[in-house]
C-alpha positions, 0 to 999 in steps of 0.5 A: 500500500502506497504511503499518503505521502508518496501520493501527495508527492505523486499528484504535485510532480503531476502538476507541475509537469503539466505546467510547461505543457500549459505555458507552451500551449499559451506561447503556441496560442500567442504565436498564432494570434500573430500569425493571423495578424500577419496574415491580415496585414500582408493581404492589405499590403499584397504580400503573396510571398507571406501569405504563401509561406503561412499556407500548407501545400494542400490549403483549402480556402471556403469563401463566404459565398461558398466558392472552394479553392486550393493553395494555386487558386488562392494565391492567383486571386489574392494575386488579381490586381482587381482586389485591392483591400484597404482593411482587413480587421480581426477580433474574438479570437480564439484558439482550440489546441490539438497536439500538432493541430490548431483551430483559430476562430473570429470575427473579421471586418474588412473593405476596399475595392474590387474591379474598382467597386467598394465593398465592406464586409463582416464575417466569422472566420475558421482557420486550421492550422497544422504544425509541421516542418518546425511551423504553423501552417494554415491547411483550411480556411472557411468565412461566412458573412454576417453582414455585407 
């Protein structure tokens, strides 16, 4: 029969080996709220370059009107000199952990211009991210509009 000491002693070292697990999941969590705004940030200053090193080589986007497209499909129309964002805002984020997977969920506001039309929208968006190749990479991106 185990003494109540060594249990005592058994459940704190359980405790805090947790405790890096946590302090690592909040760093992780930190580190993809950036990379969200990384993301908004170089859509509004047309940086392919980025957005293609945040996405993995099978992404899949879903747009708010439900048009689907792969990784090639996406980086062509964030390419489209027709779309020119002026604002692309996030907030209520929040992100669910997975081993090497995360979800990111939010609102988004965003507008400007496309094929010289003013649009504005606001939505809710999910992105998955997978970790691998010692980074975060965004595999599936869906939005829904809320208001147009």
């Amino acid at each position: 029969m185990l003494k109540p000491t060594f249990l005592f002693l058994l459940v704190v070292s359980c405790a805090f080996a947790q405790a890096p697990k946590a302090v690592s999941y909040s760093a992780e969590t930190s580190n993809l709220i950036a990379l969200e705004r990384a993301w908004n940030q170089a859509q509004v200053s047309r940086d392919s370059r980025a957005i293609a090193a945040m996405i993995g080589d099978r992404f899949v986007n879903t747009e708010y009107d439900g048009e689907v497209s792969n990784r090639g499909k996406f980086l062509a129309d964030f390419a489209d000199p027709k779309f020119a964002p002026t604002l692309m805002n996030i907030d209520g984020l929040e992100v669910e952990m997975y081993a090497s997977t995360a979800v990111v969920t939010g609102n988004y506001h965003t507008k400007g211009l496309y094929a010289s039309k003013p649009y504005e929208h606001f939505g809710r968006f999910t992105d998955t991210w997978v970790f691998q190749e010692s980074k975060w990479l965004c595999v599936a991106s869906h939005s829904s509009l809320v208001k147009k």
